[in-house]
C-alpha positions as CSV (number, residue, x, y, z in Angstrom):
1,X,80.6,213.5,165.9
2,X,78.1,213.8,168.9
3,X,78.0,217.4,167.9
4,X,77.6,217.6,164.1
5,X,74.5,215.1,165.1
6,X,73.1,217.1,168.0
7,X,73.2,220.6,165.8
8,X,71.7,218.8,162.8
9,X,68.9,217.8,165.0
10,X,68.5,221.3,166.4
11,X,68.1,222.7,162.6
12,X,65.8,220.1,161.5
13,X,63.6,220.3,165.0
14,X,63.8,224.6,163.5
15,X,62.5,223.5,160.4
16,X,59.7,221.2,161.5
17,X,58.5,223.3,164.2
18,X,58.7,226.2,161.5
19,X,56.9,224.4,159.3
20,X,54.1,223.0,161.9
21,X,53.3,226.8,162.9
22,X,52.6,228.0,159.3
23,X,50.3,225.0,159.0
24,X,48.5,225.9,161.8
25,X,48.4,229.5,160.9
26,X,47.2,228.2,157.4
27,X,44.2,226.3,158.8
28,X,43.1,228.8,161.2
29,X,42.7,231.3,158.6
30,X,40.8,228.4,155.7
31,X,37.6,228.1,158.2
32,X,34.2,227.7,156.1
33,X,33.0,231.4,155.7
34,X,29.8,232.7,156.6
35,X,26.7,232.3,154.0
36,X,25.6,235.1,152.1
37,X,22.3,237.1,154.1
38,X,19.4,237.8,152.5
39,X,18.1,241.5,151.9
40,X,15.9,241.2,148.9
41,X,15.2,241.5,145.5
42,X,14.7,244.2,142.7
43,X,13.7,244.4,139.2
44,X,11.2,241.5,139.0
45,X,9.8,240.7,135.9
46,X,8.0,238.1,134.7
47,X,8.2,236.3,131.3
48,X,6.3,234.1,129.3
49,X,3.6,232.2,130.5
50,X,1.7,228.8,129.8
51,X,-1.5,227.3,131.5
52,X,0.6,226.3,134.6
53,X,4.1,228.0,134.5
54,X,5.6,231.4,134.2
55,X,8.7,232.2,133.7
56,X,10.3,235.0,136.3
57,X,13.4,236.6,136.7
58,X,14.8,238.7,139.5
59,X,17.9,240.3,141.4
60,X,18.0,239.2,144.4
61,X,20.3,241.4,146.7
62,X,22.9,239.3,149.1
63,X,25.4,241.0,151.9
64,X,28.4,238.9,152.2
65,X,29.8,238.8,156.5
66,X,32.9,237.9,155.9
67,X,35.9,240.2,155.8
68,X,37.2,238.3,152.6
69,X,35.8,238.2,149.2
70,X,35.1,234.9,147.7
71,X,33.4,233.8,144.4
72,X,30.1,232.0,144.0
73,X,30.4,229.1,141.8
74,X,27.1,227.8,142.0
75,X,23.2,228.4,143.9
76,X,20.7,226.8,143.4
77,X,17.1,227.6,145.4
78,X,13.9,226.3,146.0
79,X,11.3,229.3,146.4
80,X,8.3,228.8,148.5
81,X,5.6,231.4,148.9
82,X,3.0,231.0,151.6
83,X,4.3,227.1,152.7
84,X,3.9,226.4,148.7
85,X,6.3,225.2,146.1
86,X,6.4,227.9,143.8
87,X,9.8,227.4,141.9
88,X,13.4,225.9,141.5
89,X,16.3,228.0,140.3
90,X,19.7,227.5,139.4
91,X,22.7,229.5,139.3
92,X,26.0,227.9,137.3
93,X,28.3,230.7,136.6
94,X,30.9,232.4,138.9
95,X,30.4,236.1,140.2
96,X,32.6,238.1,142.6
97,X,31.6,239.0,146.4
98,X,33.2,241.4,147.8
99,X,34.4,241.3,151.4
100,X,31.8,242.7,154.1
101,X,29.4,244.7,151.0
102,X,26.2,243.7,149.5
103,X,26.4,242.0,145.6
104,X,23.4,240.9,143.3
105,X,23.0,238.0,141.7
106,X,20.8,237.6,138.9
107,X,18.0,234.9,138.9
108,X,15.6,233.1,136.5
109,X,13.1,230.4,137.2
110,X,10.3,228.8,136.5
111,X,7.0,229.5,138.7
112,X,4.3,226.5,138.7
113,X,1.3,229.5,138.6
114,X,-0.8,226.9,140.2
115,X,0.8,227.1,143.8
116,X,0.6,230.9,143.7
117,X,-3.1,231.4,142.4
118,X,-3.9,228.6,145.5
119,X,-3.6,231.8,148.0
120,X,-3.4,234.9,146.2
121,X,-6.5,236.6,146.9
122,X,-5.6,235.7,151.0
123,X,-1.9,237.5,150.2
124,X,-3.6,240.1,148.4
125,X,-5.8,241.2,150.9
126,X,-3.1,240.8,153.2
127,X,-1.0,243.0,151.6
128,X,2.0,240.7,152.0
129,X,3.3,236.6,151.6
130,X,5.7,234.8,153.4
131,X,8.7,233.9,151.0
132,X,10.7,230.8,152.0
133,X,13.9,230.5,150.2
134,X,15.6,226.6,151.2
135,X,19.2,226.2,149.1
136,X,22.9,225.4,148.7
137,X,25.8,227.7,147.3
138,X,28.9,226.4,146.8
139,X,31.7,229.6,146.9
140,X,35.4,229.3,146.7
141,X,37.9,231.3,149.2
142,X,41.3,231.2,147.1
143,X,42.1,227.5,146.4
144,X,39.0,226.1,148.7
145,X,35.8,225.2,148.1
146,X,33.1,225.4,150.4
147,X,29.3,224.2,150.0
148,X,26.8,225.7,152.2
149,X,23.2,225.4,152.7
150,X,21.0,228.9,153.6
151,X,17.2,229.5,154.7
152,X,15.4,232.4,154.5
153,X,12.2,232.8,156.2
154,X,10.8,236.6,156.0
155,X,7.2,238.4,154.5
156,X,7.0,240.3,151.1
157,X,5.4,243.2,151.1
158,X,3.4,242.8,148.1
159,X,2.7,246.8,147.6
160,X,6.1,247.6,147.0
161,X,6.1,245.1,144.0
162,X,3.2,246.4,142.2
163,X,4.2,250.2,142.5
164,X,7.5,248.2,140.7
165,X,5.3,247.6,137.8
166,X,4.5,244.0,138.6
């Protein structure tokens, strides 16, 4: 009986050994993935417009690092131009990103017109504004769910949007 016992330990140490590897292979491959980077945005065009708001929408033009696709559930942005508040924007619909390639996500928001008249003439003459974009996606990687903030610092060179037709 000392065998039959020893053997049944040996298959069942198998098993769970078995079993503790493929867990640890499992979690090694379910780290949070890299956010999106920034690269910039096309096709700007802006809506209507009261006293203090505007309505704008955009594509803005993301590069996923990651060697896996995932799917982006949800983004929501605050924009800053120049250090000012200029508008919130919220994304609730899922989109595919590829692995390693750039995708677009479509944008619309509203723009307080006061915090961007404040310093126009200074980012006119300048020929460019800082954009700030301060947010959180959350993106799913097969059954995971990940949330992850992003901040984007970088100037806008305001030419290139007029010769859009902006």
């Amino acid at each position: 009986m000392g065998r039959a016992t020893d053997l049944a330990f040996i298959r069942y140490f198998r098993v769970a050994s078995r079993l503790c590897l493929a867990v640890l292979i499992g979690a090694a491959g379910c780290k949070q993935p890299e956010a999106p980077e920034y690269y910039g945005f096309r096709d700007l065009q802006i809506g209507a417009a009261t006293e203090s708001q505007a309505t704008v929408s955009t594509v803005v033009k993301l590069y996923n690092p990651n060697r896996f696709g995932l799917e982006l559930k949800r983004a929501e942005v605050d924009v800053s131009i120049n250090g000012r508040h200029a508008g919130h924007s919220l994304l609730d619909s899922t989109i595919h990103i590829p692995g390693r390639d750039t995708f677009y996500v479509p944008i619309a928001m509203q723009v307080d017109l006061r915090a961007i008249m404040r310093n126009a003439l200074q980012s006119l003459l300048g020929g460019e504004a800082t954009v700030s974009l301060d947010g959180r996606v959350k993106i799913k990687r097969g059954l995971l769910t990940f949330n992850r903030p992003f901040h984007y610092d970088g100037k806008q060179d305001l030419n290139a949007l007029f010769q859009q037709g902006f």
